[in-house]
C-alpha positions as a Markdown table, in Angstrom:
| # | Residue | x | y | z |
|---|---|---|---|---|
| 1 | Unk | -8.7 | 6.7 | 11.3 |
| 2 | Unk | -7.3 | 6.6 | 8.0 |
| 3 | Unk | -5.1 | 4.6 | 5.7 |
| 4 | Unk | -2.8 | 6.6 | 3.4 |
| 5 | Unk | -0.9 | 4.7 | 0.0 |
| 6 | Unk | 1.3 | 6.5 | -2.2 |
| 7 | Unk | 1.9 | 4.3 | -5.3 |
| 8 | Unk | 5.7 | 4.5 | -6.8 |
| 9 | Unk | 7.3 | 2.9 | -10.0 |
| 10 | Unk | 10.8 | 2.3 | -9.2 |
| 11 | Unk | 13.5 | 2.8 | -6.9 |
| 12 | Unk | 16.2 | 6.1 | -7.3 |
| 13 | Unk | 19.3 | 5.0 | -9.4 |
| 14 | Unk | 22.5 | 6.8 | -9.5 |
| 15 | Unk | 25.9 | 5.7 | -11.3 |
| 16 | Unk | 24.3 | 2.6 | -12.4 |
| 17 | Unk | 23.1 | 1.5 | -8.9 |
| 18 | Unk | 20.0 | 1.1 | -8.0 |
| 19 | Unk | 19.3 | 2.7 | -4.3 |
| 20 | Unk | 16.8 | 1.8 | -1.4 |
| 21 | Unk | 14.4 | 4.7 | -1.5 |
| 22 | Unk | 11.5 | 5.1 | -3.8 |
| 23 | Unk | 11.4 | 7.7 | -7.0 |
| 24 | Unk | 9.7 | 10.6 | -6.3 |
| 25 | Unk | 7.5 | 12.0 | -6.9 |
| 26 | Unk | 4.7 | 9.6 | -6.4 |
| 27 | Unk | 2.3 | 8.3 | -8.9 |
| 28 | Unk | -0.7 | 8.6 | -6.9 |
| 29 | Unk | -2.2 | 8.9 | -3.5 |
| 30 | Unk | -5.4 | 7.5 | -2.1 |
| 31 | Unk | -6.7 | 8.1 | 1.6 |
| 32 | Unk | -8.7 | 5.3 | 2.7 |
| 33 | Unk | -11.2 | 5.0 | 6.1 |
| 34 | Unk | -11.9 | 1.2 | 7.2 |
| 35 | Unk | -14.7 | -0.3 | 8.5 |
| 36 | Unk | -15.1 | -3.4 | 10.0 |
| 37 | Unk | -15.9 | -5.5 | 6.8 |
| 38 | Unk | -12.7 | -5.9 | 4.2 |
| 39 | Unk | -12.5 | -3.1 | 1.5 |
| 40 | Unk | -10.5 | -2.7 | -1.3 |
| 41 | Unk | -8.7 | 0.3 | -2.8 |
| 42 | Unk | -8.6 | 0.9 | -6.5 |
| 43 | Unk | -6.5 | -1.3 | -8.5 |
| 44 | Unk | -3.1 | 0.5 | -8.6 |
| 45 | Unk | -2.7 | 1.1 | -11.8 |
| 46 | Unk | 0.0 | 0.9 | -14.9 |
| 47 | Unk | 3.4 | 1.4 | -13.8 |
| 48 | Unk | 2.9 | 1.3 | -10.5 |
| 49 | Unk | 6.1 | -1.4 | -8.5 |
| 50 | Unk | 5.6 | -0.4 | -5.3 |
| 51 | Unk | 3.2 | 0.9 | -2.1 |
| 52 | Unk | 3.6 | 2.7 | 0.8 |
| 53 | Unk | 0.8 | 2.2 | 3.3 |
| 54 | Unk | 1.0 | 4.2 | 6.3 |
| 55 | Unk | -1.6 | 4.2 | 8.9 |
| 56 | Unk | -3.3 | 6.4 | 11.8 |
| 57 | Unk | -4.2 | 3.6 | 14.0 |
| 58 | Unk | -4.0 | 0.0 | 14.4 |
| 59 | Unk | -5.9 | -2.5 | 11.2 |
| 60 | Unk | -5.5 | -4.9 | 8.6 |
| 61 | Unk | -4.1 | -5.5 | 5.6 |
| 62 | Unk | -3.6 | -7.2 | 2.6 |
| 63 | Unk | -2.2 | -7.3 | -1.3 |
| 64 | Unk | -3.4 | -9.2 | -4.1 |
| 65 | Unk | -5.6 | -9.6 | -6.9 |
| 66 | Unk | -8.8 | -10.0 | -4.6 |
| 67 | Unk | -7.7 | -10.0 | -1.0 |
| 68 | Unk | -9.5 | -9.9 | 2.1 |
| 69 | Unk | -8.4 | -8.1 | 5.3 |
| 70 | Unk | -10.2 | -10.2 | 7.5 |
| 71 | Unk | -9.2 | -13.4 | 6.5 |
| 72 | Unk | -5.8 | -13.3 | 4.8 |
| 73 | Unk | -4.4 | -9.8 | 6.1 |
| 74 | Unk | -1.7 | -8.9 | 8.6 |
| 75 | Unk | -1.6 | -6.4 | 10.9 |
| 76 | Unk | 0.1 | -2.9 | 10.8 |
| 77 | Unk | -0.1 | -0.8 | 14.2 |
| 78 | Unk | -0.8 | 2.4 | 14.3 |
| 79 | Unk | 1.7 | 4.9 | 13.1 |
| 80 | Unk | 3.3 | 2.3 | 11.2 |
| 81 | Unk | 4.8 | 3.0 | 7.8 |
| 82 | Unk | 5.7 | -0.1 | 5.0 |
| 83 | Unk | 6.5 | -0.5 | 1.4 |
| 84 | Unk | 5.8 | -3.3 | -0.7 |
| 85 | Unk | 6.5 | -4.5 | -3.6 |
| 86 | Unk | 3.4 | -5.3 | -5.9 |
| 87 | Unk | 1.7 | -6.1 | -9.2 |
| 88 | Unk | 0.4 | -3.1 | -10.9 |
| 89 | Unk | -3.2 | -4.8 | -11.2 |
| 90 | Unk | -3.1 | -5.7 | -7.0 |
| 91 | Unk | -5.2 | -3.6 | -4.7 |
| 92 | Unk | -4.7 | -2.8 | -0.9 |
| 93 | Unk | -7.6 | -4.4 | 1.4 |
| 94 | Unk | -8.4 | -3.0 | 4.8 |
| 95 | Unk | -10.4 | -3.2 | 7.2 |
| 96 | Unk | -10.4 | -2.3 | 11.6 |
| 97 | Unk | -8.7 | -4.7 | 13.7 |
């Protein structure tokens, strides 16, 4: 099982407008492997807007400054692709579900 984030900066603009897809290419890629017990990634780093988490199989997640899977994260199933929107000192928790 594994846990794949791809950190972006900003969303593609063209004439002026900003569009719903994510810049490429990426700023960086971690793969993770959960565990029972809540982990955290690396903190994401400078310039980094955005996240998109895409997982193997089902587990939990969550964003923040210090978060916990277990006790404050949702749950993504598996196959399941999402971006978020986050601080560029956040980290991704995870852990099995």
């Amino acid at each position: 099982m594994t846990i794949h984030v791809h950190k972006f900066g900003g969303l593609n603009v063209t004439g002026g407008v900003r569009l719903p897809t994510l810049q490429a290419p990426s700023l960086g890629r971690e793969v993770l492997t959960p565990t029972a017990s809540s982990q955290q990634s690396a903190v994401f780093g400078d310039g980094v807007n955005f996240v998109r988490v895409h997982t193997d199989a089902a587990c939990l997640v969550a964003i923040g400054a210090d978060p916990d899977a277990v006790t404050e994260g949702w749950r993504m199933a598996a196959n399941q692709t999402e971006v978020f929107g986050v601080a560029n000192t956040h980290k991704l928790a995870y852990a099995t579900v």
